[in-house]
Every structure is written in structure tokens, then in C-alpha cells.
C-alpha positions in Angstrom: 43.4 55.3 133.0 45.1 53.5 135.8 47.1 50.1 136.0 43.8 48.4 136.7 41.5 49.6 134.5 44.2 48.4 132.5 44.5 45.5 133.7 40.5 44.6 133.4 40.2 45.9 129.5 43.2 43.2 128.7 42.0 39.9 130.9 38.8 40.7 128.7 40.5 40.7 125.3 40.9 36.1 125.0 37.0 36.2 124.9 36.6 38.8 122.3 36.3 37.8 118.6 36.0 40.4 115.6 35.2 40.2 112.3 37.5 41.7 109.8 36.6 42.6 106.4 38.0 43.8 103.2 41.5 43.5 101.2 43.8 40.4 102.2 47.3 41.2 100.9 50.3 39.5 100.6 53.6 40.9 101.4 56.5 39.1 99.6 59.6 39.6 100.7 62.4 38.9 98.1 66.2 39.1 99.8 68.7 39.9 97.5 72.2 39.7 97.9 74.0 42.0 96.3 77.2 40.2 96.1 75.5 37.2 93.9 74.8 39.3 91.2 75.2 38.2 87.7 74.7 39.1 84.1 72.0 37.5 82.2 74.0 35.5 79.1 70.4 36.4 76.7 69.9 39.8 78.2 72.8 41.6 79.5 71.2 42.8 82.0 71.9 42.4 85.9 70.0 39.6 87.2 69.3 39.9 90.8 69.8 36.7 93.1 67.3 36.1 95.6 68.8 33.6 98.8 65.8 34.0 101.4 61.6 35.0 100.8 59.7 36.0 103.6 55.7 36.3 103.3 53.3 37.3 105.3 49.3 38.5 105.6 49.8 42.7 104.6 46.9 45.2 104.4 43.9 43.8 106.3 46.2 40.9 107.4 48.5 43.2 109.4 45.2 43.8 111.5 44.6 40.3 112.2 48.3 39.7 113.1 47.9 42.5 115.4 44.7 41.2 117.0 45.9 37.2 117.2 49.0 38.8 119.0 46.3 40.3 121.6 45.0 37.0 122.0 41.7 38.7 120.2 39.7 35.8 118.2 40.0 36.9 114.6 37.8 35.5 111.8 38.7 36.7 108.0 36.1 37.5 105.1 37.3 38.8 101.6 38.9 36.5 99.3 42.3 35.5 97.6 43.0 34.3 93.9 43.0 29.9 93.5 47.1 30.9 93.2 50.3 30.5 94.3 50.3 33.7 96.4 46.3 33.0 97.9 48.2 29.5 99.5 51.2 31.7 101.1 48.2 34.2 102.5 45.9 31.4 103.8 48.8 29.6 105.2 50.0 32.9 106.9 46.7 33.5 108.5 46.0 29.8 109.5 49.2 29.9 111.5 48.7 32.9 113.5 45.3 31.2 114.2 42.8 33.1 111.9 39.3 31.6 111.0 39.9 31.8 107.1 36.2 29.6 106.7 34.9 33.3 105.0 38.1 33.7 103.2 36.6 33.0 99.2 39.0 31.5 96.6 38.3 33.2 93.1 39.9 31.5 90.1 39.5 34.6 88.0 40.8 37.2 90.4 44.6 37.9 91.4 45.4 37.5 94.9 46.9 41.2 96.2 50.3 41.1 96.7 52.7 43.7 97.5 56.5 42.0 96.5 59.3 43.9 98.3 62.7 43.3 96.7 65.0 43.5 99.5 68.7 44.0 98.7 70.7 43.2 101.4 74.0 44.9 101.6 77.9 43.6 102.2 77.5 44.4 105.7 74.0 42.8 106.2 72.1 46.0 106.0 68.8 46.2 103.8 66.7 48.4 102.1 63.9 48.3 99.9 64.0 48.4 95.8 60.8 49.7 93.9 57.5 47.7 95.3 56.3 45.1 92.4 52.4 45.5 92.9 49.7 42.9 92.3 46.1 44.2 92.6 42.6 43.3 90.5 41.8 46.6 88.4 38.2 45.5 87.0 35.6 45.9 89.3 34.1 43.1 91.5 31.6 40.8 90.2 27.9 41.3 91.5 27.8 37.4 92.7 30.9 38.0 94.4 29.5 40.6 96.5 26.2 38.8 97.0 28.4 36.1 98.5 30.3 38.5 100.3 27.1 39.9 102.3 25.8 36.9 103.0 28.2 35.8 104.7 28.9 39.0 106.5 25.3 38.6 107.8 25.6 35.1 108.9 29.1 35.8 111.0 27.7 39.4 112.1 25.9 37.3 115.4 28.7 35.5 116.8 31.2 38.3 117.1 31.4 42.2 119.1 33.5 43.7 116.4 33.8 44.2 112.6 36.9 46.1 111.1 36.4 47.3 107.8 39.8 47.6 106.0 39.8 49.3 102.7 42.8 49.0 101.2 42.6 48.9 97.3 42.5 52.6 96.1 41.0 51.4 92.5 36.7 52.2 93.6 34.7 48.8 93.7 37.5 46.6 92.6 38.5 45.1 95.9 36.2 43.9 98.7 34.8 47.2 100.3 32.6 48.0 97.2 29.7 50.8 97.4 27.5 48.0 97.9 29.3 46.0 100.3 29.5 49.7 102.3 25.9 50.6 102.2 25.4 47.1 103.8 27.8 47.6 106.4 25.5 50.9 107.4 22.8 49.1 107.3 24.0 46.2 109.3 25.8 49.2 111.8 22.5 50.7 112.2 20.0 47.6 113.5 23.3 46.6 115.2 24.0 49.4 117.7 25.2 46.3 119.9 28.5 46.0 117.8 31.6 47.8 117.6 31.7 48.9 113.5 35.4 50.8 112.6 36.5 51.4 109.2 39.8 52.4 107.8 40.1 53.4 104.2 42.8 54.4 102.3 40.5 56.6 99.7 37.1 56.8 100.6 36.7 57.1 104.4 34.3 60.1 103.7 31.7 57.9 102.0 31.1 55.8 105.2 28.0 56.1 107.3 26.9 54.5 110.8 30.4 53.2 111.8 33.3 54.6 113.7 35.9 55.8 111.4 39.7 55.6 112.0 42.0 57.8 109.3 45.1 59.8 109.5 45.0 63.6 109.0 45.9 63.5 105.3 42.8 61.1 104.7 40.3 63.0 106.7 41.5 66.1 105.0 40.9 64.5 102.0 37.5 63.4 103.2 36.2 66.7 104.1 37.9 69.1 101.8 40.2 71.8 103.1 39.2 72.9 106.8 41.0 74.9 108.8 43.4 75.8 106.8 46.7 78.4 108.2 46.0 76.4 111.4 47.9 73.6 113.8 47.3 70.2 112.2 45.2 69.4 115.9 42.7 72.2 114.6 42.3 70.9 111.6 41.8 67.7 112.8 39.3 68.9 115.0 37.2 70.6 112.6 37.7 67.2 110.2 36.9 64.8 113.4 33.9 67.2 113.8 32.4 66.7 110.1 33.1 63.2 110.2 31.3 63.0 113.1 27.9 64.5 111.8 28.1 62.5 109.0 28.6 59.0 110.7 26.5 59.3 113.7 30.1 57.6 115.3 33.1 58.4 116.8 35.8 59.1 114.8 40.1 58.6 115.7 41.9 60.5 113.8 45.8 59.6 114.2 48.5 62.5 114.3 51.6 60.4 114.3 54.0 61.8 116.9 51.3 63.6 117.9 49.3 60.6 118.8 45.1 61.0 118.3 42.4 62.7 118.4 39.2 61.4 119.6 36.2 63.0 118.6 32.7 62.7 119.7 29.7 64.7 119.5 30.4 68.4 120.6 33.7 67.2 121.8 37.1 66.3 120.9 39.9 64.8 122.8 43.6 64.7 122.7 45.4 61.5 123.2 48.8 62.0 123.3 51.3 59.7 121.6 53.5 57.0 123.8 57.3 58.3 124.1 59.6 55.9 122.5 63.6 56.1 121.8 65.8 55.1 119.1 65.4 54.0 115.7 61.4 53.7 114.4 59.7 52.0 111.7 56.2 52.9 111.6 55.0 50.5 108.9 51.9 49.2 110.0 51.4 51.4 112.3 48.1 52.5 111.6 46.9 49.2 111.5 48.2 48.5 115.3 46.3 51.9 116.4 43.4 49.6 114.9 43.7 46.5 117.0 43.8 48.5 119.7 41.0 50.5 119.9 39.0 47.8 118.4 39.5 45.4 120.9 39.8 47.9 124.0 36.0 49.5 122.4 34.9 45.4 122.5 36.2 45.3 125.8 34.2 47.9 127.6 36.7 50.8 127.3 35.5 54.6 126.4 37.4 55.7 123.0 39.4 57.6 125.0 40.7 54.4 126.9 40.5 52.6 123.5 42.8 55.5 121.4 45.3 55.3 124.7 45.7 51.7 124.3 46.1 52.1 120.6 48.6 54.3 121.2 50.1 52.2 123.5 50.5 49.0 121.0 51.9 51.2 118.0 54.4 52.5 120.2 55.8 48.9 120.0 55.5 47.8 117.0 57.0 50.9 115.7 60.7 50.1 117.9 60.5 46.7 115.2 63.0 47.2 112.5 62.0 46.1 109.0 58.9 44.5 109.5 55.0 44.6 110.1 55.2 44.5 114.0 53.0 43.5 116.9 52.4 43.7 120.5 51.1 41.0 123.2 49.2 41.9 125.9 52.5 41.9 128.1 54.4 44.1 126.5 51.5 46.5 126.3 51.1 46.2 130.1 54.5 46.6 130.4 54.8 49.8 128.2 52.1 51.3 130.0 53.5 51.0 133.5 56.7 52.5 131.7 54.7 55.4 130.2 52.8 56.4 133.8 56.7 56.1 134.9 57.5 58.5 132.7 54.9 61.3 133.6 55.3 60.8 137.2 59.0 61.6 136.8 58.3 64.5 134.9 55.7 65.8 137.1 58.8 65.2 140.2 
């Protein structure tokens, strides 16, 4: 790819809108300063003082925060608990400019949260204490998802992409249910028209018609031990390969480091990962590989082009230090004029 092709996949991105479905988190952060501490008069016990709390939309909601930052039109369908952490997630998504009209509010269901205690050191530093974890374990309720796929079906017209984030590891008791995924199949295949990508956490295996997007770990997972004695690209081949004949679709498989691998029928291709220096954070990064081939692929570009600029936005977000980053369409131009920089200097 060259500065203008570039240049023509991102002028397209303001017009593109893409539905994503599945698990809405929060992430809560709680800061903690270590020097406040005091002991609990009725419990003797340390009690942690918290002087700042930062929130914002986690698990399918780093996607969206990484597609509003491409100036990509973003509309939300899944739902949050009628609670106190639903408003901080609806409020988070209506101010990076998410259409949240899909978004249902269940009285009888928790709204996901991931809370982060934070404890911030005497010389500002920060790390994280063990993760406090707020998910629904009972399965979804048939009217729920009845409500779910309707509404899927009535958005599906007005926008080029859906992302399917499945999050929640516990089967059928967040969003992406087995029903909910045979619909997006079905929906994928009378749709040929629309880009379909799914990322999945446990079950990326079970999906069918739709581009699929995991790491090594979950495609190895997917497909049962393949390759094995071999380099982790040769693996991933030969899981990129099965995922392939099962789905009908492409499927990126990310490498880290490495970068991806984009495989399509009878072929696979390696992407490689965009140079960066210094410290790294690659929380979220996944998701950011997400945005970007979703919203190159509604654009126009091949998946090569789309797993390149992919690549391209997780190498920024990754250089952002303790939190879920993202990347505008500048910096991406920017880092890609950089990269090309790079390999001509190397080639010299």
C-alpha cells in the first residue's frame, strides 16, 4: 500500500457506520493512594482510600472508542443493567458520540463491569490490585434475545459493518448467545453486501459465514492442536486455514510482535507488525487491530490493506501508558509515512 491508497481508505472512513454487537463493559477505575491508608475502627483491617475514579466503555466499548476516534459512525446493540454502572457506560458512549438507541436497559441483569483498583504510589507511579469482576452468570432470557434479533435486523440495512464482540466467557449468558450467533450466519449469508467480523474470547470456532479475528491462543483453541513442534506462523497458518473452510470468510489471526496473518482461501498472508520504541501497553490492543480492519474492509480495502492498517492503529494505542488507547486518522497517517520511512532506510 502506498501513501495514497492510504490516503483514499481514510477520507472514506466519516461516511462509514458499523454496527457493533455483543458485551458492553464498564471499566472502573478506583485510584488509591497509598499514603491515605487507614485502619477500619470495626474491622482492623486496612481500608483503602480512593481520591480519583475514572470509567470508561471496556470490552465491546473499547471498539467503539476506537472506531469514534476514526471518525467511523458507531451504533451499539447489547444491553446494560437499569444501575448505577449502566448510567457511567451510556454516558461514556454518548460522549464519544455512540448511537446507544439499541443499547437495552434490563432491571434484572448486572451491567458488566471490570473495577480496577489502582494504587498509586509515593512517587505517583501506579499499578493494578486484583480486578473486582461484575458479570451475569445465568443465561440470557429467551425475550431478551428475541429483542436482541429484532433489532439487529432492523439496524442491519442502514450500516456496511457489524462487529461481533464476544466477551463473556460464561456460554449464552451475555449477548452473543448460540441463538443470537446462528442469526448472525444467517443474516451474513443473504448479506454478502456487509462486512461481518467476530472476535470471541471462547468460542470463535463456533462461528460460521463471518470473517473471524482471534489471537493464536484462541484459534488454537478453536481448532485443536495443529502444527505442533512448529513456528507459531505455521501454526497459525494451518489454524487460519481450518477457520477458513469452516466460515466461508477470511480469517486475521493476530501474532503480537509478529503482527498478522491474513488468511484466505488457498492462501495466507503475512502482515508484519508496525515498529514502535519504548515502553508498551498493549491493553486493548486487539480491539484496535479490530477497528482497523473493519473500517479499512468497509472502506474498499483488501484484508491485506485492512490487517496493515490495523496494525498501523495498534501500534499507537499500544505507546499509551495505563489506559485503553486510540488512534485518529492523523496519527495513523502519520505512523504510516513513518513506517515506509523506516523500510526505505533500511533498504539504503
Amino acid at each position: 500500500m502506498n501513501e495514497e491508497r492510504l490516503s483514499q481508505l481514510l477520507d472514506r472512513f466519516p461516511a462509514i457506520k458499523v454496527l457493533v454487537v455483543g458485551d458492553f463493559f464498564l471499566d472502573k477505575y478506583l485510584i488509591i493512594d497509598r499514603r491515605l491508608a487507614e485502619i477500619s475502627l470495626e474491622t482492623g483491617l486496612e481500608a483503602h482510600q480512593v481520591v480519583e475514579i475514572k470509567t470508561s466503555p471496556g470490552a465491546a466499548g473499547t471498539v467503539t472508542s476506537n472506531l469514534r476516534a476514526l471518525d467511523v459512525g458507531v451504533v451499539a446493540l447489547g444491553f446494560t443493567g437499569d444501575d448505577g454502572q449502566g448510567y457511567e457506560l451510556r454516558q461514556g458512549l454518548v460522549a464519544r458520540g455512540v448511537d446507544i438507541q439499541a443499547l437495552l436497559q434490563l432491571p434484572d441483569r448486572f451491567t458488566p463491569t471490570y473495577t480496577k483498583p489502582m494504587l498509586r504510589e509515593a512517587d505517583g507511579r501506579e499499578h493494578e490490585l486484583q480486578r473486582l469482576d461484575i458479570k451475569n452468570r445465568a443465561p440470557l432470557p429467551e425475550a431478551v434475545e428475541g429483542s436482541l434479533i429484532a433489532r439487529l435486523r432492523e439496524i442491519l440495512p442502514h450500516v456496511h459493518g457489524v462487529v461481533i464482540a464476544d466477551q463473556v466467557q460464561e456460554r449464552n449468558c451475555g449477548v452473543i448467545t448460540d441463538r443470537l450467533r446462528d442469526e448472525i450466519a444467517a443474516l451474513a449469508h443473504t448479506h454478502p453486501d456487509k462486512v461481518f467480523i467476530a472476535d470471541s474470547r471462547e468460542r470463535i470456532g463456533l462461528f460460521r459465514e463471518v470473517i473471524v479475528k482471534p489471537n493464536l491462543r484462541e484459534a488454537l483453541q478453536a481448532v485443536g492442536p495443529v502444527g505442533e513442534g512448529q513456528t507459531d506462523e505455521a501454526r497459525a497458518e494451518a489454524c487460519g486455514a481450518e477457520l477458513v473452510r469452516r466460515t466461508h470468510r477470511p480469517a486475521f489471526i493476530t501474532l503480537g510482535a509478529k503482527g498478522a496473518l491474513v488468511c484466505q482461501a488457498g492462501n495466507c498472508q503475512h502482515v508484519p507488525a508496525v515498529p514502535v520504541t519504548g515502553p508498551i501497553d498493549i491493553v486493548g490492543a486487539g480491539d484496535s487491530v479490530m477497528a482497523g480492519i473493519v473500517s479499512a474492509l468497509c472502506a474498499g480495502a483488501e484484508p491485506e490493506e485492512a490487517a496493515l492498517v490495523g496494525n498501523l492503529v495498534a501500534s499507537i494505542t499500544i505507546q499509551q501508558i495505563g489506559t485503553t488507547g486510540t488512534a485518529s486518522r492523523q496519527q495513523v497517517w502519520e505512523r504510516f509515512r513513518e513506517f515506509i520511512q523506516i523500510r526505505q532506510d533500511l533498504q539504503d
